[in-house]
N, C-alpha and C positions, 0 to 999 in steps of 0.2 A: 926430505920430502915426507919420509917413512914420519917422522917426529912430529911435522904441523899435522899432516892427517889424523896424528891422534889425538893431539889438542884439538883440535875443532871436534872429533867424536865427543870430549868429553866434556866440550862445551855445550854441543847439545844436549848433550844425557843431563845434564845439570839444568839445563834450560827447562827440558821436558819436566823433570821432578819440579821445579821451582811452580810451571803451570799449573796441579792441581791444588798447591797450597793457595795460589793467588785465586782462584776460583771459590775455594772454600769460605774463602775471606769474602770473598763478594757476596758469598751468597747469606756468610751470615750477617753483612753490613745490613742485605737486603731485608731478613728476615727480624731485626732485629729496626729497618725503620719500620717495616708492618707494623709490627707490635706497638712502635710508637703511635703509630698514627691510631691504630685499634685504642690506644687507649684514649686518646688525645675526642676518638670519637666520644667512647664509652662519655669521657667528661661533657664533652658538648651536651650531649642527650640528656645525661642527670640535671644537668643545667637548666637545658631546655624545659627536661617536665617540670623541676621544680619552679621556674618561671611561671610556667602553664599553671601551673595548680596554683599558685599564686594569686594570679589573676583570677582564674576560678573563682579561688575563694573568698576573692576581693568582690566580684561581678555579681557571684552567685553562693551566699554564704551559706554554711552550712546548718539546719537547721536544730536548733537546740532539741534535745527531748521533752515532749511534751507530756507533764505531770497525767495521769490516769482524771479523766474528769469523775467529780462524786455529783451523780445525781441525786437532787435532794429525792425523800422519802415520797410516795405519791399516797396522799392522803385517801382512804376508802371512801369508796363511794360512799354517798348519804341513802340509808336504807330507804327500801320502796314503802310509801305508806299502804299500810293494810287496813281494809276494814274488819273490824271487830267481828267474833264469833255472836250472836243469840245465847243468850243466857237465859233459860225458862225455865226456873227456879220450883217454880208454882205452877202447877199445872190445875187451872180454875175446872171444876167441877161441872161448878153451878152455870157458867159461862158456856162450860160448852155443851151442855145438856141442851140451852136454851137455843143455843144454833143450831143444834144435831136436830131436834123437833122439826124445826123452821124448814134445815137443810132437806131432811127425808119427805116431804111433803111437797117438793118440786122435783116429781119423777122424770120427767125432761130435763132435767138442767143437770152440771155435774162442778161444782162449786172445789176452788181449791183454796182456804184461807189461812192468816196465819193475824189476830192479835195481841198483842203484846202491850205491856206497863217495863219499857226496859229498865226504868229505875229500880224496881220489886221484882222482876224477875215472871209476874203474874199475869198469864197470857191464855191462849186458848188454840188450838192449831189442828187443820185439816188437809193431809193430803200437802203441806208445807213444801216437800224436796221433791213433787211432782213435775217433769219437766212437761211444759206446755209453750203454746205459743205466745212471743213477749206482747204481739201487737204492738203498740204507739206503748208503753212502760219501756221499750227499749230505749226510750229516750230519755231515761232519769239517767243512766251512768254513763251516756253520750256527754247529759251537761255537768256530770260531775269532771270527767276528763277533760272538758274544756276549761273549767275554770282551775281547774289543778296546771294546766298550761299558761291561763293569765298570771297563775301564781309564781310559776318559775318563768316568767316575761318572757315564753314562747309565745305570744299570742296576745296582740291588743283588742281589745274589743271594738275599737274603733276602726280596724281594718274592714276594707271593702272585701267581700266576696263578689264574684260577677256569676252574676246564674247562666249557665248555658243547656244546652241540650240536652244533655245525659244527668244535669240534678234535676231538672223541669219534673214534678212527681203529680199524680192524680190521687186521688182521695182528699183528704183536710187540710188548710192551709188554701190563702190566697195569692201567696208567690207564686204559682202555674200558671198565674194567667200574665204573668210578666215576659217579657220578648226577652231572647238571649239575649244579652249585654248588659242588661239593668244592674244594678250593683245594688247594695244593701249591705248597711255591717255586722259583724261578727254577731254586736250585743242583740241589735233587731232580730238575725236569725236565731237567737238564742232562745230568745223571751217571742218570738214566735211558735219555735219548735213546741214549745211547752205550751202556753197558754192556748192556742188554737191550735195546738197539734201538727205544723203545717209540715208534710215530706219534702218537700223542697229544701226549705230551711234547713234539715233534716240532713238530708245530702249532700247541702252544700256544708255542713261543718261535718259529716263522716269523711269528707274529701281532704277538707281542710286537717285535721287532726291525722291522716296519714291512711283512711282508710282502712277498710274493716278487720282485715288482719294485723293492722298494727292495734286496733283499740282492743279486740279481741285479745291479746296478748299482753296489752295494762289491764283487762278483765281480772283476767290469769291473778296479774301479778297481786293483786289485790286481796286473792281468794276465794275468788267466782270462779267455781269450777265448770258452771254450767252457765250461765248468761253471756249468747253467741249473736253475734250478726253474723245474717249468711247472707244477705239480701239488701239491696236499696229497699229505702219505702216508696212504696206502702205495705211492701209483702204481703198483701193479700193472703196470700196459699199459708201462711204462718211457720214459715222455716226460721227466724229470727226466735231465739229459744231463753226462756228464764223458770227460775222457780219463785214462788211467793216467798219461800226462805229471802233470797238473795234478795229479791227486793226491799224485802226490809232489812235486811243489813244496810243496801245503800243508803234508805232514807237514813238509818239510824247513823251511820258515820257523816249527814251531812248535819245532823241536829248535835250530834258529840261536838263538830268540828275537827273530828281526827281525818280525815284523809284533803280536806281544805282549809284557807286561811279563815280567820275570823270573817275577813270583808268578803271574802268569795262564798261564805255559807250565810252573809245576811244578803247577799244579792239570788243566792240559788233561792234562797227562801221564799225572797220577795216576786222572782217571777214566778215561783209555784203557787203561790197565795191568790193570783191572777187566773188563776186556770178558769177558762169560761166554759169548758163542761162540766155542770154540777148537776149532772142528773142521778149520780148513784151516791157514792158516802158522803158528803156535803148532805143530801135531802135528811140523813139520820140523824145529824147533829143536834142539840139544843140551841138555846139563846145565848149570843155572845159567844159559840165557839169559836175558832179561828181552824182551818185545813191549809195547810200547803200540801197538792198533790198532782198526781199526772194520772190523765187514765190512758186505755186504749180500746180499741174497736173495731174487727176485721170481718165483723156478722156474723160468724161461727162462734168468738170468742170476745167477751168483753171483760175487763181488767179494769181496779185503781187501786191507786198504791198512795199515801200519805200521814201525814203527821200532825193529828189532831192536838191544837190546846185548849184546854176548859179555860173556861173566866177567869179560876183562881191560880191558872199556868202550870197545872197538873198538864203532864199529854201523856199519849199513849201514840202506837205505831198500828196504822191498819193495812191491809194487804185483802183483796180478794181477785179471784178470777173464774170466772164460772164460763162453760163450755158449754153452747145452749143452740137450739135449732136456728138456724140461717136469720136474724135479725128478729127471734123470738123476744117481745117486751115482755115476758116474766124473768129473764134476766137482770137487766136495772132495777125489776124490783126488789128481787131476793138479794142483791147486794144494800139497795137501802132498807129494807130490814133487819139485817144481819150488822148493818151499822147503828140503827138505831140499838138494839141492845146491845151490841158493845160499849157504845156509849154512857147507854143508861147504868152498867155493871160498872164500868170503869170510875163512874163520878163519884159510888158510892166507898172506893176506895180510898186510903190512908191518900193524904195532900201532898205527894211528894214529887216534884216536881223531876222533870228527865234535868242531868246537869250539863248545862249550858255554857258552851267559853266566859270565864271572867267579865269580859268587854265586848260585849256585842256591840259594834260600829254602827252609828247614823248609816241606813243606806245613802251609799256614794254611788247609784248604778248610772243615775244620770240620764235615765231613758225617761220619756214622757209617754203619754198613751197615741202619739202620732205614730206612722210608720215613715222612716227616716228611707225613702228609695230617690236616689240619684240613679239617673242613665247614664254609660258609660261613655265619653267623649268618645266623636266617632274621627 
């Protein structure tokens, strides 16, 4: 009995040892499918993204690098044309004794002029950088800015303006008696503005052209330090401001041809030659002379400005503006005297003519002496 009891003790005892090794075994059978399967995942997934990216980059390719774009060079702007400085070479003696006489002997009146031969340099000048008011002269560098815009094909001349309310002006000019919506083109308002001075017209191209601050500012660029619009016309009060210098720079850069084309300085010409007020430097002229000019008129102050040719195509540039009692007529006269001798002094000078573009062009302006007014479809 004593002998089985201890075989069966020491079969359990063997039993029991043998259990922790069978355990250990399981547990590393277990640990070791994890790892399998841990890897077997690991594989799937590498699988998977690279599928994935696959298709990605099948669906949605990657994009190549794009070379640095080279902007070509941007070419400088084309400079602003400027009008020319006065070159008064000669300062006439005898010229301006005969005005200075003339001048001091209208104790009322207060006269600002400037004549000039700009080819020779031989002029005569009073009171020239005086700033006064421009009156209707404000409207010589109106129309030179306008056809410096038909020149860069901002602006057709055959475009309609439509007049409405706020350009409707009183003083000169018979567009005011037009009803808002009338229309009228560019060239009409042009060659009105000037030859009968009309404010209307007037306003309706300071509008067109961008308004007084923006022409104010091609003044500028020009070299008009002083010749302002501050005002629609007719500015009566005379806050629109020039000197008789500057006005004859303008005319003379329109007779050079340097700040417009050839065709836009034989069309400026041609409606300044029209001017139907000829009561002051026109009356001092000789026989056979020819004037393109513009004047102005606000009864305190009366102004003209132009560019006289003799017979033989001699010219000279004249400028006067005299400041005289409230609609005083020894105003226009002391300007047509003071043109007759400039005249008479300038004819007896050397034959040299101011130089003129190569090819002055056939006037192409195309306007007849009708006024071209259409009413605006209603």
């Amino acid at each position: 009995m004593a002998s089985n009891s201890t075989g069966e003790q020491r079969s359990q005892t063997q039993s029991r040892r043998k259990q922790p090794i069978q355990q250990q075994l399981h547990q590393l059978n277990r640990s070791v499918s994890l790892s399998i399967q841990l890897v077997r995942l690991a594989i799937c997934g590498l699988g998977a993204s690279t599928i994935a990216g696959t298709t990605i980059s099948i669906v949605n390719p990657p994009k190549s690098p794009i070379a640095a774009k080279v902007e070509p060079p941007v070419p400088p702007a084309p400079p602003v044309p400027q009008i020319d400085l006065l070159d008064p070479t000669t300062a006439s003696a005898k010229l301006h004794n005969r005005l200075q006489v003339l001048n001091q002997k209208k104790t009322k009146l207060d006269a600002s002029y400037l004549f000039i031969n700009t080819e020779l340099g031989e002029h005569s000048e009073w009171g020239a950088d005086r700033v006064l008011p421009a009156a209707s002269t404000i409207k010589l560098p109106i129309l030179i800015a306008l056809f410096q815009d038909v020149d860069a094909q901002k602006v057709n001349l055959a475009e309609k303006l439509t007049i409405d309310k706020n350009s409707i002006a009183g003083g000169s000019g018979d567009l005011q008696a037009q009803k808002p919506g009338t229309q009228v083109s560019i060239l009409v308002a042009a060659t009105k503005m000037i030859t009968i001075s009309d404010n209307t017209a007037t306003n309706l191209l300071i509008a067109r052209l961008g308004g007084k601050s923006a022409l104010n500012q091609r003044f500028r660029n020009w070299g008009l330090s002083t010749t302002t619009i501050n005002r629609p016309l007719p500015d009566l009060e005379g806050t629109n401001i020039t000197t008789a210098r500057e006005l004859a720079r303008s005319m003379m850069a329109i007779e050079r041809g340097n700040i417009v084309s050839a065709a836009s300085r034989s069309q400026i010409l041609n409606i300044m030659r029209r001017t139907t007020g000829n009561t002051m430097l026109p009356q001092g002229l000789g026989a056979g002379a020819k004037i393109a000019h513009k004047t102005g008129d606000i009864g305190s102050l009366i102004a003209d400005v132009g560019s006289i040719e003799f017979p033989t195509g001699k010219k000279y540039l004249a400028v006067v503006l005299v400041k005289r009692p409230y609609n005083d007529p020894s105003g226009p006269e002391l300007v047509r005297k003071m043109s007759a001798i400039a005249y008479d002094y300038f004819q007896t000078a050397a034959p040299t003519p101011i130089v003129s573009p190569t090819s002055t062009p056939k006037n192409t302006s195309g306007f007849s002496d009708n006024v071209f007014i259409k009413k605006k479809p209603q």
